[in-house]
N, C-alpha and C positions, 0 to 999 in steps of 0.2 A: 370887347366885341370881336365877333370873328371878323376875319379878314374876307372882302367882297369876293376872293379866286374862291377861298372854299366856302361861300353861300350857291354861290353860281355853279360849284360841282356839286352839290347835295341837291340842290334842286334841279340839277340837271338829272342824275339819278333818281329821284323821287319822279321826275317825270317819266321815265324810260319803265321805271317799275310801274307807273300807272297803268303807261300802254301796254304793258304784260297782260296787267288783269284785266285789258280793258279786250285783248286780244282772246283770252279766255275765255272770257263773257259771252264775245263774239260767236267763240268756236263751240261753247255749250247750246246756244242756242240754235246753231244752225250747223250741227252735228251729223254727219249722215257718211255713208259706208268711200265715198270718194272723199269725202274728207279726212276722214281717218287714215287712206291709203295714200294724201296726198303727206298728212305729218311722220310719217312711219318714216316716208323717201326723204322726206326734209332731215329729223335726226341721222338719218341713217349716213345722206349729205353730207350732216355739219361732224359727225363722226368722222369721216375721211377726211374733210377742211382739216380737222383741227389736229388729226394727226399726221396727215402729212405737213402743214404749216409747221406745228412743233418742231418736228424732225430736220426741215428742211432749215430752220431755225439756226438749231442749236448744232449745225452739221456746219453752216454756214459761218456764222459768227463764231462758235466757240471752237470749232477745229480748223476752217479756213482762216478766222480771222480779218472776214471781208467785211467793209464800213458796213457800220449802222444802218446807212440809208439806201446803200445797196441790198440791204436784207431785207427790210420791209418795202422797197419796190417787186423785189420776187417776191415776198409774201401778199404782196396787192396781186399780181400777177396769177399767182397761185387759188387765191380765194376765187377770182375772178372766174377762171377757164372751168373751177370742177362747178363753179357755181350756172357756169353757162351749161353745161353738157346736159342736163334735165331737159334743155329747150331744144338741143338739136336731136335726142332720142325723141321728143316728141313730133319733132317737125317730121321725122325719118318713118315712125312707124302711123302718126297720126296724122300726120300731112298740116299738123299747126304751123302761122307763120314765126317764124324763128326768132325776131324780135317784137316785144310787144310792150306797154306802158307795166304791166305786172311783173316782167323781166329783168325792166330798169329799177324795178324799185326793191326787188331781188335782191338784186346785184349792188344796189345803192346799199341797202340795211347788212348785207353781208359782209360790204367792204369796212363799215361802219362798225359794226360789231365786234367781226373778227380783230383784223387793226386796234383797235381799242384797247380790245382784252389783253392782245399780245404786247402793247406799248405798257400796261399795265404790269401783266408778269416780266417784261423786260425793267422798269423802274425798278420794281419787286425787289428781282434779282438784286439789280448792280446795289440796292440800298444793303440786304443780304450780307452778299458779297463781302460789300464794305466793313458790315460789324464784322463778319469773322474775320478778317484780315488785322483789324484793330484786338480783339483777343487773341488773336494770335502770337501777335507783338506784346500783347499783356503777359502772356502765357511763356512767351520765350525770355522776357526781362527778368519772370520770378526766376526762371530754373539760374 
């Protein structure tokens, strides 16, 4: 029998992809020309998150060599501020208020997400890492 960590990550995943399709469902049915200009700014968003997080990443850790946990506080940090700035151009040109319950939950699923993903390709990584390190030492024992 699997073990109770990995039932609890698979349906915790299975749940997350629900809410994709369920988000989809959502966005077919009540589709319409601001909606569409609001997901455009959203990829276009998570486009800049995720390449500047990357960068800052792998600038951070792999050539400064600063703690682990120092890295992913700037990358909360990081996620955080481009994911606010949507709210303060509209406060600026549309006079909306700057904080609002759809803001927090923004910035809550972005933190969530982003974070995630990145804690993922960092396990990735170091597991990675690790086998070619070990071939390599395979590899230098033949010669």
């Amino acid at each position: 029998m699997r073990g109770k960590k990995e039932i609890l990550w698979i349906l915790m995943v299975s749940a997350l992809i629900g809410l994709m399709v369920g988000f989809v469902e959502v966005t077919m049915n009540h589709i319409n020309q601001e909606s569409i200009r609001i997901l455009i700014r959203d990829a276009f968003i998570g486009i800049v998150i995720g390449s500047i997080s990357m960068y800052w990443f792998m600038y951070l850790y792999g050539k400064k060599r600063m703690a682990i946990q120092k890295v992913f506080f700037i990358e909360f940090l990081t996620i955080g501020c481009i994911s606010f700035l949507p709210a303060i151009y509209d406060n600026i040109v549309e006079n909306d208020p700057i904080w609002s319950k759809q803001l927090g939950m923004i910035l809550l699923w972005a933190e969530l997400l982003g974070l995630g993903f990145s804690y993922f390709l960092y396990k990735y990584t170091l597991v990675l890492n690790h086998q070619l390190s070990v071939k390599k030492q395979e590899f230098s024992k033949r010669q």
